[in-house]
N, C-alpha and C positions, 0 to 999 in steps of 0.2 A: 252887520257893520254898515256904515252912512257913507252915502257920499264924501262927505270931507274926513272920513277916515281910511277909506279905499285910497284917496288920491295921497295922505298923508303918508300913508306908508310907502305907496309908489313913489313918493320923491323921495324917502327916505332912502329906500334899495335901490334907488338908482344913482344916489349920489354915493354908495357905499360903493355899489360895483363898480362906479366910473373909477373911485380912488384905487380899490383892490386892480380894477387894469390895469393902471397908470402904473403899480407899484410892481405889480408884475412884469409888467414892460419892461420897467427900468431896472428891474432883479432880474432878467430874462428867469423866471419864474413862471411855467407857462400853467403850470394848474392854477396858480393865484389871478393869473391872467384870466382864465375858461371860466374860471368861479364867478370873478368879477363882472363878464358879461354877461353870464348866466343869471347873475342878478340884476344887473341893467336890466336884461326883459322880462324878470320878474315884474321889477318895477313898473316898468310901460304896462304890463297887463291888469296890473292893481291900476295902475291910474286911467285904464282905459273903462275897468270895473266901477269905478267911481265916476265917469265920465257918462255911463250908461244909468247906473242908479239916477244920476241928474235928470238926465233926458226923461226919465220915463215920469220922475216926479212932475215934469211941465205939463 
């Protein structure tokens, strides 16, 4: 996978998790909630993957 697809997907998971927190919160729904950040730090990790792939290409 490339750089701009590591980082793609990490913004993608992270903007999924943030909503799945948020909806959880507000459901007091606390697995929806766990899940949700659980995939927020997916996300950071894909895009920190994709951040690295960059670096190494310079």
């Amino acid at each position: 996978m490339s750089e701009s697809e590591d980082k793609a997907k990490g913004a993608a998971n992270k903007t999924v998790g943030a909503a799945k927190d948020k909806i959880g919160e507000a459901t007091d729904n606390k697995d929806l909630q766990e899940e949700g950040k659980a995939q927020k730090l997916k996300g950071h990790g894909q895009n920190l993957k994709g951040e690295a792939k960059g670096a190494l290409d310079d």
